[in-house]
Each structure stands twice: as structure tokens, then as C-alpha cells.
N, C-alpha and C positions, 0 to 999 in steps of 0.2 A: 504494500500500500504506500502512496508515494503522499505526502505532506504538500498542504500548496503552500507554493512561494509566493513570496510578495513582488521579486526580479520583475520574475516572468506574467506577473497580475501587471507589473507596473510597464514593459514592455507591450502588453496587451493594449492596455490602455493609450501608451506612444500609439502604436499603430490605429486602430480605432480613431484618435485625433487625427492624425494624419490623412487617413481616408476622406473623414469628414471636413476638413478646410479644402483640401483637393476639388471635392461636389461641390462647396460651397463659391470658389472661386470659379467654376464651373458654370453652373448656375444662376452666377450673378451677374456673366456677361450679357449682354443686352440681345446679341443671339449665340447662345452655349455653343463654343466651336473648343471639342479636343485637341485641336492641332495648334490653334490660335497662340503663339508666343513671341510679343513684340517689344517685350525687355526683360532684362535681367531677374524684375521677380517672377516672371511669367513661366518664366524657365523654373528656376526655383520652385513655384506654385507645384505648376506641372509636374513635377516629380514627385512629389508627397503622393501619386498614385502607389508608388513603392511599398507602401504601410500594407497595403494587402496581402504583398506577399511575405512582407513580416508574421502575418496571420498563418499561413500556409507553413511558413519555417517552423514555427511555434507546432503547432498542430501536429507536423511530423517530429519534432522531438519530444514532446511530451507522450505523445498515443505508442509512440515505439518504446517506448522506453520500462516499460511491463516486459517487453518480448528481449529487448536487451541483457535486463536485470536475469531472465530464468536462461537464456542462453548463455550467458557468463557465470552460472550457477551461484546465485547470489538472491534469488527471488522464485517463486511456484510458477509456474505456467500459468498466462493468463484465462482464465474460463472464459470463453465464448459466450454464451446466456450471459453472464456479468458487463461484458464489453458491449452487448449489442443494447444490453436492456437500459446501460448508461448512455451510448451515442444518441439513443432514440430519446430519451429523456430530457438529453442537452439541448440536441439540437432543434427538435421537431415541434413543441408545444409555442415558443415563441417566435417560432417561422412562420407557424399557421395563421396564430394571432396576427401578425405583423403584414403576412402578406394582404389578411382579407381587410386590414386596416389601409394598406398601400395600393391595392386595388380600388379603394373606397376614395383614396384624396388623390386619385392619379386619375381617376373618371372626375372628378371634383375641377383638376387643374386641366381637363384638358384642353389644346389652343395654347396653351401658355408655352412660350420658347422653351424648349429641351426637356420637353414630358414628351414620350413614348408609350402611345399603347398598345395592347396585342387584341388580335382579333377576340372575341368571344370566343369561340369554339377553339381557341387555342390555350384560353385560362387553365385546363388542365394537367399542360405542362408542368406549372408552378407547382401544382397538389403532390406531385410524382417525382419533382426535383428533376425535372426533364428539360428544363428554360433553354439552357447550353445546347440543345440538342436541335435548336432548328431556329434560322438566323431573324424570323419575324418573331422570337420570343426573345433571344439570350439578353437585350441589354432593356427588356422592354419592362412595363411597369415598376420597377423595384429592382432599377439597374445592378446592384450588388450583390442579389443574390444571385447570379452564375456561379459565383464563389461557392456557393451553400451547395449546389448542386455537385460541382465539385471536390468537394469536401465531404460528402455523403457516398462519392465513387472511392473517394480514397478511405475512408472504411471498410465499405464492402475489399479495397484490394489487401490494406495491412494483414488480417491474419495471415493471407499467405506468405506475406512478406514475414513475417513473427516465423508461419512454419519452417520457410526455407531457411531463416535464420536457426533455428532449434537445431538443423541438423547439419548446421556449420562447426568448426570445432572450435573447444570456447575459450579463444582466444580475441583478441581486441583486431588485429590481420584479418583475421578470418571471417568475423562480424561484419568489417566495414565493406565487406565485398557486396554483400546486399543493396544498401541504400546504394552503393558506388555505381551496381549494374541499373537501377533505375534510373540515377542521371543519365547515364548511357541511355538508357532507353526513351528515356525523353527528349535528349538533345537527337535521335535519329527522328523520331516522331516530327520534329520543327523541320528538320533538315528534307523532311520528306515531302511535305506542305507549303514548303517556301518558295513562294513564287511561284506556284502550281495554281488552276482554275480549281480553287477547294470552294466549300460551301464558309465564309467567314465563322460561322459557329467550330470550327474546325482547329482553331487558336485558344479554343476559350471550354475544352475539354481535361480530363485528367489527363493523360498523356504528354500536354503538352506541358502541364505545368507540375508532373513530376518530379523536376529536377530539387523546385525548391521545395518540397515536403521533403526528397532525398538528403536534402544537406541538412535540415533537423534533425535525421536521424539518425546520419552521420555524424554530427555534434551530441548525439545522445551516445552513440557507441565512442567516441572520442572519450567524453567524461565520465565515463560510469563510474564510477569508485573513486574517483581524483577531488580530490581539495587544491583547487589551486590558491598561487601567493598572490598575495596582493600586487604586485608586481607584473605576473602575466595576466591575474582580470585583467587589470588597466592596459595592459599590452593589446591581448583579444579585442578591449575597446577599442581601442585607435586604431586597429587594422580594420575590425570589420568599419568603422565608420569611412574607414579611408575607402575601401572595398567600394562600398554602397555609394560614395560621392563619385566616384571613379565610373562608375556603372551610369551612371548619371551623364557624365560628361562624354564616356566613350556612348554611349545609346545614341546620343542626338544628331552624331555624322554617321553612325551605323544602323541605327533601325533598319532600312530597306533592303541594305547589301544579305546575299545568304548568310554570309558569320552571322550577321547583326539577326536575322530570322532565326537562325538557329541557337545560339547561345541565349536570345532575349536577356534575360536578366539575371542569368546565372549569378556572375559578379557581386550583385547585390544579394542576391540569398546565401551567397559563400560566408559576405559579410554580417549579414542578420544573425549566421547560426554561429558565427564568433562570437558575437553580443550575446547570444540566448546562452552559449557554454559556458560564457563567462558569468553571465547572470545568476547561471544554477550552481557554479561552482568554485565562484569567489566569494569570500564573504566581502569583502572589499565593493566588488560593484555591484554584489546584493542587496548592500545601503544602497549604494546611490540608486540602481534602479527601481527597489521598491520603497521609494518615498511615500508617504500616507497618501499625498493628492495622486500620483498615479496610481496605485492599489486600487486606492477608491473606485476610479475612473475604469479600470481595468475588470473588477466588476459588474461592472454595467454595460462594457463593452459592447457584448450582443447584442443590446437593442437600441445602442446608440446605430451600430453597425446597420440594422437589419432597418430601423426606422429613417435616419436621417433624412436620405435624397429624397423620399413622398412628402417628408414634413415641408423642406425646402420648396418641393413645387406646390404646394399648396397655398403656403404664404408666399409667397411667389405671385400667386392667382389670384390672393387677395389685396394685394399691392401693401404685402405687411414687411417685405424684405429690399431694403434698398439696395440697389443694384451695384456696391461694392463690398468688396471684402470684408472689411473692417464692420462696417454697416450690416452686413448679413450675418457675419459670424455672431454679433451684440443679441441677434435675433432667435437663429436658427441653434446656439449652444444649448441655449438654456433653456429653450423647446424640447429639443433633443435628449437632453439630460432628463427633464421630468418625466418625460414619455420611456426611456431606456429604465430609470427608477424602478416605476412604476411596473415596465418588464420584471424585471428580475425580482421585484418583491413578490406582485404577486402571482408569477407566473412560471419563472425559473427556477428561484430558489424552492416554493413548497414543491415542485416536482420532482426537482433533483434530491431532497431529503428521502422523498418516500422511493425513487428509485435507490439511494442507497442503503434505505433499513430493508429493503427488499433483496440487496445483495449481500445482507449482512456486514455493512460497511458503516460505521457512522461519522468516521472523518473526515472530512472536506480533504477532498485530493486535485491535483492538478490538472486533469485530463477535463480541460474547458477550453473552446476555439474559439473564436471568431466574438 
């Protein structure tokens, strides 16, 4: 049973922030253009897309890290019934809620610059975590959950990945050959779609974005057992930050070329899952990361995550959001936040308790996403 951290609650909550200023700078332009960047902060803005796959890093090294602990014989074999009955619990009660409220304010906004809707007869998808799966749904009502869909595929795929690990030999060599072959296998997957007549929902699949759940869980086989010094957290920090900024600046003359299709933003998840190693196994930058205002923030994540962009184009449609940054964020935070609150008090939290006295667990443990 793994203890939560407050790092990695407070890393949550970075990302989550980051997501949501990204939408909101997004949203505030007068007409929403992703490409749009005509100075220095735009550029900047722009890239706090990052924070998502922050999410995805996290996600692969916490969920792996049960199949880590019993392959280096140091922890029991994860139960399946225990694992499925938590993923469903985490993730599915405040998805439901969330979408048929974002369906509700995204019919509400529609007309309004940069709402997206999806046919009727295609709302389905959403119910099935199928949005990813066909290009007039994936970024449509409730742009951010493709992720969720995503993230429900890479459940379904870890226990295999747990199995093949189990009969690796238990060694730390031997372990990292796993997550190492799914980057592989997700950098062929990009390589393979790039620049090819694919369907666009085709980028926005597990496969494609494999790599970074891989390097969480390659940073979970990295640290298992290790305490580092205060010295290499902070080291792990300034690399992966460098990483991520690096990623940033090489992305912007490469997106189109095939490397740039193919690598996408490995770089940056290399670096994420230094910060996550470092978070879980320094005490050093386990202060600084799980300060009390990100913790906090980090719990609520979810529904900051899952609500934001509907909230944004609603007030939006009600001319409650003025059409800058600074001016939206004043607006759309503290919306967000009461609405995310209000998730998780009464929605994820009572769920998640009676899911874990039902696994005979009553710890609060780590293995929370998005």
C-alpha cells in the first residue's frame, strides 16, 4: 500500500494550473486560434499545454509502481478486482457528473468563439470514453477529456505491462526494459502517422502518447527503494526543468518535420518524470513540491481538470469573462475552484472511501490522475 504524497499532490496541482491558464489564454482571444503566437508571452502561454502530459507522467509512475514494488520482491502482486474497482471509482463518477454538466453549458454557449459541438447521435462516445476515437468528437464539447479516454486505455493496457514485468528478472536492468519497449513503441506508432492521410483523431490515441506514461514508469523503476540526497533532488530538478524548456524551444522549429512528428514531446516527459523521481524520493524537493497551496490545489485537480474549458465558454457567452488573460483568469479561477471543491467533496472523495473499505484498504494512497 503506497502513502500519498504531498510532491506529487503538489505536482498534480502545477499541472492542472497549467492546463487551465493554457484554455484560458485560449479562450480569451477574440477568435480562439491554437497556432496564434505573436510574442514572447504567447509563446510562453502556449506551452503550459505541457501540464497534460505532466498528468500522463504522473499516472504512469504512480499506477506502475504496485507492479514495480512485487517484481523487485519488495510488495504482493497487485489484485486485479482491487485495481479495476479503484480506476473505476477514481475516475468515472466525476467524469459522468462533469460531462453531463459540460454538455449542458457547451449547448448553453453555443455560437460563442471556440465552443465545439458534437452531433447528437454522437454524444455516446463521451458515455464509452470513445471521444478520441472519431475526429467530429475528440476535441468536441469538453475539449480535455480525450485525455480521460486515454487514460482509461492505459489501464485497460498496465496489467499486462505489470504481467510482463512479473516475469522479468528482479532486477532494476531488467525492469526498465518494459516501460523502455513502450516508448519504442510509441515513438514507431508517431513515426508511422506522420505525415500520412491518417484520420487527425489518430495523434490523440494511447499509442501515440505512450511514451510519456512510459517514462513515469520508468522513473518508478528508476527509484524504487532509493532515498535520494538533497543534492541530486535538486539536480533531477534543474534537469528535468531544463528538459521541458528545451522541449519547448526545440518543438517550435520542429513540430512538422518527421523527428518533430515523431519524438513530439518526449523531451518534456523525460523531464516531468525527473521532477516526479525527484519529488517521490527526495525529501528535499518533497518540501518544496508539496507546499500546503499546491497539495490543496492538487486535490481538486480532477474537477478543476474535467470542468474548466465549459465553465470558460459559458461565461464566455454570458459576457462574464473579459477577453484577457489576467481578466479571465480573476474570473474563471475561482469558478473553477468552487465547482472542482465541490467535485471532490461530494463526489470523489465519498466514492473513493467506500471503494477502498471495499478493498479492505482505508489509507488514502496515491494512485489518483488527472
Amino acid at each position: 500500500m503506497w502513502r500519498r504524497e504531498g510532491s506529487l499532490d503538489g505536482l498534480r496541482g502545477l499541472a492542472a494550473l497549467a492546463v487551465l491558464v493554457f484554455h484560458v489564454w485560449l479562450y480569451t482571444q477574440v477568435d480562439p486560434d491554437f497556432h496564434r503566437r505573436t510574442g514572447p508571452s504567447d509563446h510562453l502561454l502556449h506551452e503550459l499545454r505541457l501540464g497534460l502530459f505532466l498528468f500522463f507522467v504522473l499516472s504512469g509512475f504512480l499506477l506502475y509502481r504496485p507492479w514495480v514494488g512485487a517484481s523487485l520482491g519488495s510488495a504482493p502482486r497487485p489484485r486485479l478486482a482491487d485495481y479495476a474497482t479503484r480506476r473505476l471509482a477514481r475516475i468515472a463518477p466525476a467524469y459522468y457528473v462533469a460531462m453531463a454538466g459540460a454538455t449542458v453549458l457547451a449547448w448553453a454557449a453555443a455560437g460563442t468563439p471556440g465552443v465545439v459541438l458534437a452531433a447528437p447521435d454522437e454524444l455516446w462516445r463521451f458515455a464509452v470514453f470513445a471521444q478520441n476515437l472519431s475526429t467530429d468528437t475528440v476535441l468536441a464539447v469538453n475539449p480535455p477529456s480525450w485525455t480521460l479516454a486515454v487514460e482509461v486505455a492505459f489501464y485497460v493496457l498496465l496489467p499486462v505491462a505489470g504481467w510482463l514485468a512479473l516475469r522479468r528478472a528482479a532486477t532494476v536492468r531488467a525492469q526498465a526494459v518494459v516501460p523502455l519497449l513502450l516508448i519504442l513503441a510509441g515513438l514507431a506508432w508517431n513515426a508511422a502517422v506522420a505525415g500520412r492521410d491518417v484520420p487527425r483523431y489518430a495523434t490523440y490515441l494511447l499509442p501515440a502518447m505512450l511514451p510519456y506514461f512510459a517514462c513515469g514508469m520508468l522513473a518508478a523503476v528508476l527509484v524504487h527503494g532509493r532515498s535520494l540526497s538533497r543534492r541530486m533532488g535538486w539536480a533531477l530538478i534543474l534537469a528535468g526543468a531544463t528538459a521541458v524548456v528545451a522541449d519547448s524551444v526545440w518543438h517550435e522549429s520542429t513540430a512538422l518535420s518527421l523527428v518533430g512528428r515523431t519524438v513530439r514531446d518526449l523531451p518534456a516527459g523525460a523531464g516531468f518524470a525527473a521532477i516526479v523521481a525527484a519529488g517521490a524520493a527526495s525529501a528535499a524537493a518533497s518540501r518544496l513540491l508539496g507546499a500546503r497551496a499546491l497539495t490543496a490545489l492538487g486535490a481538486v485537480s480532477y474537477g478543476v481538470y474535467l470542468w474548466h474549458v465549459p465553465l470558460v465558454w459559458w461565461l464566455r457567452s454570458e459576457d462574464l469573462v473579459p477577453l484577457d488573460l489576467i481578466g479571465g483568469l480573476a474570473v474563471v479561477l475561482p469558478v473553477t475552484l468552487a465547482v472542482a471543491t465541490a467535485s471532490w467533496a461530494l463526489v470523489e472523495r465519498p466514492i473513493l472511501r467506500r471503494a477502498r473499505a471495499r478493498a479492505g484498504q482505508g489509507a488514502v494512497d496515491t494512485v489518483e490522475v488527472t
